[in-house]
RODO-2510 file (C-alpha; in nm, 4 decimals, decimal comma):
residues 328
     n   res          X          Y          Z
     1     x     0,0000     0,0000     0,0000
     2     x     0,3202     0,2415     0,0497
     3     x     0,3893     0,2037    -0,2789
     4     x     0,0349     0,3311    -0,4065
     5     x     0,0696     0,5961    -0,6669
     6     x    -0,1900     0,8454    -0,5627
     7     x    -0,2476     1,0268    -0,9202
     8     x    -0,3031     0,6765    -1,0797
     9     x    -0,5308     0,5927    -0,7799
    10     x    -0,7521     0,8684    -0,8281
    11     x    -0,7098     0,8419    -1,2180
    12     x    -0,9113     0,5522    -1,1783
    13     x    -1,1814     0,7631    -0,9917
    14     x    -1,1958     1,0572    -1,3234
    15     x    -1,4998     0,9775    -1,4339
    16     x    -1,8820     1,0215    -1,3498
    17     x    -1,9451     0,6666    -1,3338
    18     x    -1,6570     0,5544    -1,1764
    19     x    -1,7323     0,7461    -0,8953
    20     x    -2,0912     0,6695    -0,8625
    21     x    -1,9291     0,3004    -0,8595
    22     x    -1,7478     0,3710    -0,6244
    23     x    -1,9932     0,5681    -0,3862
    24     x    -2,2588     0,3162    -0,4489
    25     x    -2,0318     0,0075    -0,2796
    26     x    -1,9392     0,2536     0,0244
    27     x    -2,3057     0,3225     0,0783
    28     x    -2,4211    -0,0501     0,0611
    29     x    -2,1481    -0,1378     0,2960
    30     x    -2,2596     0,0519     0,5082
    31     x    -2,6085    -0,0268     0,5088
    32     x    -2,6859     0,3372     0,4100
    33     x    -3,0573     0,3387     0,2812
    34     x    -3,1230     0,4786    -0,0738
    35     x    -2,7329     0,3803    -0,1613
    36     x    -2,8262     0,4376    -0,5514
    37     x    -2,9561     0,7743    -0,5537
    38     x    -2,7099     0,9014    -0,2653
    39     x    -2,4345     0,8004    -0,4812
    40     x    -2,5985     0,9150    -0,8212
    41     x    -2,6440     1,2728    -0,6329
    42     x    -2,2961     1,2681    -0,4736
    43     x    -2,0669     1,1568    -0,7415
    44     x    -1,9971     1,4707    -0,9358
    45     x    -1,8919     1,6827    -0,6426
    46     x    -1,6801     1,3621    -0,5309
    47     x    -1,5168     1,3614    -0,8649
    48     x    -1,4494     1,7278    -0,8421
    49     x    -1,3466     1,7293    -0,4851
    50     x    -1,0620     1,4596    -0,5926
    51     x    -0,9525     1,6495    -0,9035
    52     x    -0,9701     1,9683    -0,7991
    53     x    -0,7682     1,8802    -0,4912
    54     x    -0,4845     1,7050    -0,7121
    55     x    -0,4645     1,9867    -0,8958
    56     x    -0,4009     2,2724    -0,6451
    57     x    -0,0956     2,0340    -0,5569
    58     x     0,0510     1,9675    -0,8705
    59     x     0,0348     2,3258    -0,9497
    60     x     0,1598     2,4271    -0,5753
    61     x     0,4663     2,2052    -0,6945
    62     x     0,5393     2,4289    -0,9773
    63     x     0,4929     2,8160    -0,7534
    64     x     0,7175     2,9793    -0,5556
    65     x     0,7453     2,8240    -0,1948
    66     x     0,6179     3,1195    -0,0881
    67     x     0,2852     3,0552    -0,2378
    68     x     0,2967     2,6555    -0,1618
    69     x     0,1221     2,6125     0,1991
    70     x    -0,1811     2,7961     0,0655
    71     x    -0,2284     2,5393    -0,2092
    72     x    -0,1411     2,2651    -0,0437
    73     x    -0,3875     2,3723     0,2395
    74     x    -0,6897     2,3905     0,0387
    75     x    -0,5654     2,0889    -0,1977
    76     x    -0,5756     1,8799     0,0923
    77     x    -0,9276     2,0255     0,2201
    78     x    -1,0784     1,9060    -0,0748
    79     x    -0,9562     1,5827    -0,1117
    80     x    -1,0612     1,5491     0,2885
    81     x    -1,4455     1,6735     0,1639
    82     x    -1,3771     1,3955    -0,0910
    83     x    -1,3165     1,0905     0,1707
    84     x    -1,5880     1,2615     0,3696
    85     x    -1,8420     1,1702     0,0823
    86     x    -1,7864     0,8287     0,1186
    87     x    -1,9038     0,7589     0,4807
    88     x    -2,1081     1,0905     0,5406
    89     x    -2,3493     1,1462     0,2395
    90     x    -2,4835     1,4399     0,3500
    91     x    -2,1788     1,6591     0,3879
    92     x    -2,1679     1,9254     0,4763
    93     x    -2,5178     1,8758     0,6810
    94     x    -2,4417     2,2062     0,7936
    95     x    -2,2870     2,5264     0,7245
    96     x    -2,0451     2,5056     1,0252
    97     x    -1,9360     2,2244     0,8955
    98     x    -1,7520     2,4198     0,6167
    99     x    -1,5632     2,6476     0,8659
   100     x    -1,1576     2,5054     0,8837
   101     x    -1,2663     2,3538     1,1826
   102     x    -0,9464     2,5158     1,3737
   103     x    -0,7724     2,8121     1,4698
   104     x    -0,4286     3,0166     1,5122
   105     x    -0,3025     3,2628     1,7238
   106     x    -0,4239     3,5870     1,6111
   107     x    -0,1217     3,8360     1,7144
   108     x     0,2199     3,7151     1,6558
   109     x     0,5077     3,8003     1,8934
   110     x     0,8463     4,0090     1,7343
   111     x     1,0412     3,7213     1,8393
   112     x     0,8097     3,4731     1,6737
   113     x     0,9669     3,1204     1,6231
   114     x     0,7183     2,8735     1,4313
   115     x     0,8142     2,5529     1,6408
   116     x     0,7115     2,7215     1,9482
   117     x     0,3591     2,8386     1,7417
   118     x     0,0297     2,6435     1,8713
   119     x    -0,3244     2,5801     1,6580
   120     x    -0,6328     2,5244     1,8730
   121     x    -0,9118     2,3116     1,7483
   122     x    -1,2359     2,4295     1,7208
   123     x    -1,5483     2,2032     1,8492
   124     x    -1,7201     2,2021     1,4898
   125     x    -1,5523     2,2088     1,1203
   126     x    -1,3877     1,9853     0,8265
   127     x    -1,1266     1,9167     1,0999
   128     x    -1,3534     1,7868     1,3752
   129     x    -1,5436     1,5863     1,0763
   130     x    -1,2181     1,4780     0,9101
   131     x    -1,1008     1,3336     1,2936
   132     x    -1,4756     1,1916     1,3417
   133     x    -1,6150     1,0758     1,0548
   134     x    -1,2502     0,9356     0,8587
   135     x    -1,0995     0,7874     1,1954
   136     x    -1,3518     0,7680     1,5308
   137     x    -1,2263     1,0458     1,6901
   138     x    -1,4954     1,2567     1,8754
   139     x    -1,2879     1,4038     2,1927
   140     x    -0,9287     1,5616     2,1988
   141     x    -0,7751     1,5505     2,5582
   142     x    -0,6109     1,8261     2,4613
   143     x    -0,6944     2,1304     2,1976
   144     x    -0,4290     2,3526     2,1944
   145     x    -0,1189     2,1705     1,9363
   146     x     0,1960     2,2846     1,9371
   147     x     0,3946     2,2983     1,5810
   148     x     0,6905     2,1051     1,7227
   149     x     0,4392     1,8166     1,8521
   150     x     0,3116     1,8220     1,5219
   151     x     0,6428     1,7910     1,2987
   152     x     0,8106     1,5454     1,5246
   153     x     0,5664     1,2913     1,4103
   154     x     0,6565     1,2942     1,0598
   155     x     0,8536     1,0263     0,9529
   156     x     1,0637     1,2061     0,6839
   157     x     1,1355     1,5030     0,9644
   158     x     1,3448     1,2453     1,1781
   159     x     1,6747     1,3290     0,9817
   160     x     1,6640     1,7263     1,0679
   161     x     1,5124     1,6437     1,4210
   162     x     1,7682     1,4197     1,5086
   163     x     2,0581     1,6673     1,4271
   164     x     1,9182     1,9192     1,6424
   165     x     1,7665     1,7672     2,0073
   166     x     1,6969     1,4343     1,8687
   167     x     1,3329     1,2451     1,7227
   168     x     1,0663     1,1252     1,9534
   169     x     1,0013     0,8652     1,7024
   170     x     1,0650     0,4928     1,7108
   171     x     1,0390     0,2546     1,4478
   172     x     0,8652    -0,0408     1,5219
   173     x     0,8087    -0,2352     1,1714
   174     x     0,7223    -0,2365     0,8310
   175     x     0,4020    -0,2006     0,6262
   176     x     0,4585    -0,5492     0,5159
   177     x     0,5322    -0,7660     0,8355
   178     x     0,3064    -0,8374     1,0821
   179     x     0,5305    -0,8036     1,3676
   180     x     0,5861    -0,4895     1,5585
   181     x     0,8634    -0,4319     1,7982
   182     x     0,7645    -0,1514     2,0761
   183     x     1,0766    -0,0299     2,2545
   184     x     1,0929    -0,0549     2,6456
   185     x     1,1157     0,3204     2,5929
   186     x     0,7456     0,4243     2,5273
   187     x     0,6348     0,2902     2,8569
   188     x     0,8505     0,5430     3,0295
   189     x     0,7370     0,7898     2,8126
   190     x     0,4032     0,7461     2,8102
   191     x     0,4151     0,6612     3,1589
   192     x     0,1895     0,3289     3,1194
   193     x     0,2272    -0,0430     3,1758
   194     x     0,2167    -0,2543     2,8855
   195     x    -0,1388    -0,3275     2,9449
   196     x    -0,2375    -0,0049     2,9512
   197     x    -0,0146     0,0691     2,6487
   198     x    -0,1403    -0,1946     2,4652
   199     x    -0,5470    -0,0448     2,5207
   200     x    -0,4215     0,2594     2,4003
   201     x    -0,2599     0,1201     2,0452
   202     x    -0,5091    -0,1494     1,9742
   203     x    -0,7414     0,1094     1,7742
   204     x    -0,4601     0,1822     1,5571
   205     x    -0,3196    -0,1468     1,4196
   206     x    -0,5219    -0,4635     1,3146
   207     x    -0,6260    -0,7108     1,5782
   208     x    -0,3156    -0,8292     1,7570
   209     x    -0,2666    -1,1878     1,7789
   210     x    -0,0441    -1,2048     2,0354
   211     x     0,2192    -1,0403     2,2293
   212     x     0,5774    -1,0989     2,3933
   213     x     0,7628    -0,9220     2,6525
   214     x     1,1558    -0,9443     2,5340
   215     x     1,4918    -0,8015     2,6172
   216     x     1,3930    -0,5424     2,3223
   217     x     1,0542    -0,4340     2,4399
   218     x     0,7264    -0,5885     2,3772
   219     x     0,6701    -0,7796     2,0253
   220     x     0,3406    -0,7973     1,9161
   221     x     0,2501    -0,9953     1,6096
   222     x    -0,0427    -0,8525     1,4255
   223     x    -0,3314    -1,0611     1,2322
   224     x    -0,2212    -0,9427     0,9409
   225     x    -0,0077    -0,6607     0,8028
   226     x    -0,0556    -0,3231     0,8909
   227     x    -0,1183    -0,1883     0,4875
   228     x    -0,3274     0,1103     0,5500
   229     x    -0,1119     0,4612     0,6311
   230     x    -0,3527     0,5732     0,8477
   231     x    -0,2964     0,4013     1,1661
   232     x    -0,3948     0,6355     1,4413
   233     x    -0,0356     0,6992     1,6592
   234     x     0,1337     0,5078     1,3859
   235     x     0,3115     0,7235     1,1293
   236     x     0,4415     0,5672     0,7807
   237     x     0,7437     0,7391     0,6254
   238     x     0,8229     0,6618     0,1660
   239     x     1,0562     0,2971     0,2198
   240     x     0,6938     0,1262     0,4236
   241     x     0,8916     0,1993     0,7725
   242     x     0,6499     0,2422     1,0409
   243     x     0,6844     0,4370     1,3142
   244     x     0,5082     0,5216     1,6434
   245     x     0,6033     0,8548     1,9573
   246     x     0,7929     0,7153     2,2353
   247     x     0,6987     0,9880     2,4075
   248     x     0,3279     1,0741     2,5059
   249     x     0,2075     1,4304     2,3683
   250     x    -0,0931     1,5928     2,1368
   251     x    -0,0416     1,3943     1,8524
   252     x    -0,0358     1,0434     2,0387
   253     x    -0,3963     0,9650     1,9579
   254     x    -0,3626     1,1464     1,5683
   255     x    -0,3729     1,0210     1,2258
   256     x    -0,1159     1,1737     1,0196
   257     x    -0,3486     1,3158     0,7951
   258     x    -0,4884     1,4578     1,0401
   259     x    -0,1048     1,5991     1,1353
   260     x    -0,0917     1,7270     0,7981
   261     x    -0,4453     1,9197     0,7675
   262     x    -0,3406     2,1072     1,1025
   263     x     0,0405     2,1898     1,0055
   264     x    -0,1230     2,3021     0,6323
   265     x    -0,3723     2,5228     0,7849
   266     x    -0,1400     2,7222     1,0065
   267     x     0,1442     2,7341     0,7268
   268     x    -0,1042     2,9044     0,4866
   269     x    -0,2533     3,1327     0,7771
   270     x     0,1316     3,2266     0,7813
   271     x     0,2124     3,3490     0,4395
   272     x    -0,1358     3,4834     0,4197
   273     x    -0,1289     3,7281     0,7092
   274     x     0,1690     3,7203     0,8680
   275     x     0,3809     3,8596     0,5136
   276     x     0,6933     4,0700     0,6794
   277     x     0,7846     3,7175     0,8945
   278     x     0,7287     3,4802     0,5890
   279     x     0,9155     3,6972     0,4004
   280     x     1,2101     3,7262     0,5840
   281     x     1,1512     3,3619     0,6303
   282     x     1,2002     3,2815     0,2617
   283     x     1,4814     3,5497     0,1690
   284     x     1,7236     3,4713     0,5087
   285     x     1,7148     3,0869     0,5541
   286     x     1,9067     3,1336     0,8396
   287     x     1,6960     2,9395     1,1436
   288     x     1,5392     2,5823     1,2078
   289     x     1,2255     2,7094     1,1058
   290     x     1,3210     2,7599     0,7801
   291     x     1,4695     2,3868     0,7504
   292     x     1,1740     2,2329     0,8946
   293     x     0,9103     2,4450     0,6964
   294     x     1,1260     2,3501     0,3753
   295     x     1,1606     1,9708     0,4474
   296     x     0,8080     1,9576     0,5483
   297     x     0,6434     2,1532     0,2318
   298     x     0,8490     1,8775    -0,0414
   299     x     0,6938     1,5733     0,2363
   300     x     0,3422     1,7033     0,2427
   301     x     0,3439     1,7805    -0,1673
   302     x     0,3485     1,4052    -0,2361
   303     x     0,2344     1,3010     0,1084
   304     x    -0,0709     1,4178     0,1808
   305     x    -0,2336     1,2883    -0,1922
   306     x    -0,0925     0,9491    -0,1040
   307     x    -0,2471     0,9424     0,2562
   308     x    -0,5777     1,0723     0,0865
   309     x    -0,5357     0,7584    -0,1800
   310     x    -0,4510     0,4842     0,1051
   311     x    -0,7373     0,5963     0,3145
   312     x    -1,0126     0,5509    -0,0133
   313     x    -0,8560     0,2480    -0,1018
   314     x    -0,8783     0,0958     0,2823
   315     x    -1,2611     0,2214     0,2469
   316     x    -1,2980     0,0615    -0,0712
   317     x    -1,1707    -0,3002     0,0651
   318     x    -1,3756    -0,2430     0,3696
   319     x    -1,0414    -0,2102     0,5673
   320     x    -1,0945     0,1466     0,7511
   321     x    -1,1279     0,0876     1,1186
   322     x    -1,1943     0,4808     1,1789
   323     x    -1,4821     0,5207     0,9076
   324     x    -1,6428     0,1753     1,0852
   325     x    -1,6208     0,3747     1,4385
   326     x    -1,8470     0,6516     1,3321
   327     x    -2,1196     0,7617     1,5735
   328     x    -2,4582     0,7678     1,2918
***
């Protein structure tokens, strides 16, 4: 599933009747009543929520950086709308529901540093649907998430991290094995027994099997492999590594798309409004936040389309374990 290729994914979605297909079989799964004529109704603005949504990246690709994050922002809001379609016919049941669905800080400090800059998530919203209705997630423990919480869980940070006060992230397997290896570390810092760490993952992975206590940590073999990229607390970087926060924080109990939508949204609230710091941003190069914002604009290019693909293609084999949690 790693290896997905997100524009041929969704090129087999370009067309009216492909997508009515394709509604039509979410619907039924689902036991949705009046499948058919949901689907019929739905498909055109689920085709143009997908292409539309490719396109603002591929052209982001191609603009200065400094106009990326907006692009990329509202790229990945429509293809979110898109995967909303397919397990909530009636978005958006409500205007609210159109609203980003979270917020940043309104008055920026001279001394601003983007790692130390927080988002706060707002009780209604695509991002409250996007957590709810495309994973199970109804409550945040906490609402206020911190940038650096958010760009130490991805994967393809770890290199830059490392060089500077080190990753939080552990790898723990592969997309392909069924086996994960969780390092005596994470019960430290999550500050949990196994048992209680164990609870915690089981929403994210398929059904484990069985477990081990070893010199290494705690192996757990899995019922089968852990192919969608969407495992909530489990992070995915390009080569199918898996990965998962040794250390307990806001993003513990988040999807990485999920990640992505919130680091997109403040990114683009930045070079919209805050010009004179995004500027100098751009033209000096001289901090970590220009390293990380650089790294982390080329990851979520190709990215978030990918994580966008996987999730459609788990709800098209029936394997999305968030979409089956939602409250109707």
């Amino acid at each position: 599933m790693i290896h997905l290729d997100a524009r041929m994914y969704f090129s087999c979605l370009s067309s009216q009747k492909a997508s009515y297909d394709f509604l039509t079989a979410c619907y039924k799964r689902r036991n949705i009543e009046d499948a058919d004529a949901l689907a019929y109704s739905n498909a055109q603005a689920f085709l143009h929520y997908n292409t539309q949504g490719l396109d603002l990246y591929e052209q982001g690709i191609r603009l200065p950086q400094s106009m990326k994050p907006l692009l990329y922002f509202y790229g990945a809001a429509h293809l979110v709308k898109g995967c909303l379609l397919t397990v909530c016919p009636g978005y958006p049941e409500q205007t609210s529901q159109l609203a980003h669905g979270v917020s940043a800080r309104k008055r920026k400090k001279r001394d601003f540093v983007f790692l130390q800059d927080e988002v706060k998530i707002q009780h209604q919203g695509l991002f409250p649907c996007l957590a709810e209705y495309l994973f199970g997630i109804s409550q945040f423990t906490e609402l206020k998430i911190p940038m650096a919480d958010l760009i130490a869980a991805i994967p393809e940070m770890i290199t830059l991290l490392a060089r500077q006060k080190g990753s939080t992230l552990a790898a723990v397997g592969n997309v392909q094995s069924k086996q994960i290896i969780l390092p005596e570390a994470m019960c430290d810092g999550h500050h949990a027994t196994w048992q209680t760490l164990l609870r915690r993952i089981a929403s994210g992975l398929p059904k484990i099997q069985h477990y081990n206590q070893t010199s290494n940590g705690l192996e757990v073999l899995l019922e089968e492999v852990p192919s969608c990229m969407n495992n909530i607390g489990f992070f995915t970087a390009g080569n199918g590594t898996i990965y998962t926060g040794l250390v307990k924080n806001t993003t513990s109990g988040m999807s990485e798309m999920m990640i992505h939508y919130l680091l997109l949204y403040n990114l683009s609230m930045l070079s919209r409004y805050e010009t004179e710091w995004w500027g100098d941003l751009l033209s000096l190069r001289e901090d970590l936040d220009y390293q990380a914002i650089s790294i982390y604009l080329d990851t979520a290019a190709l990215k978030f389309p990918l994580l966008a693909a996987a999730w459609l293609n788990a709800m098209e084999n029936g394997k999305n374990p968030g979409a089956a949690k939602r409250r109707d």
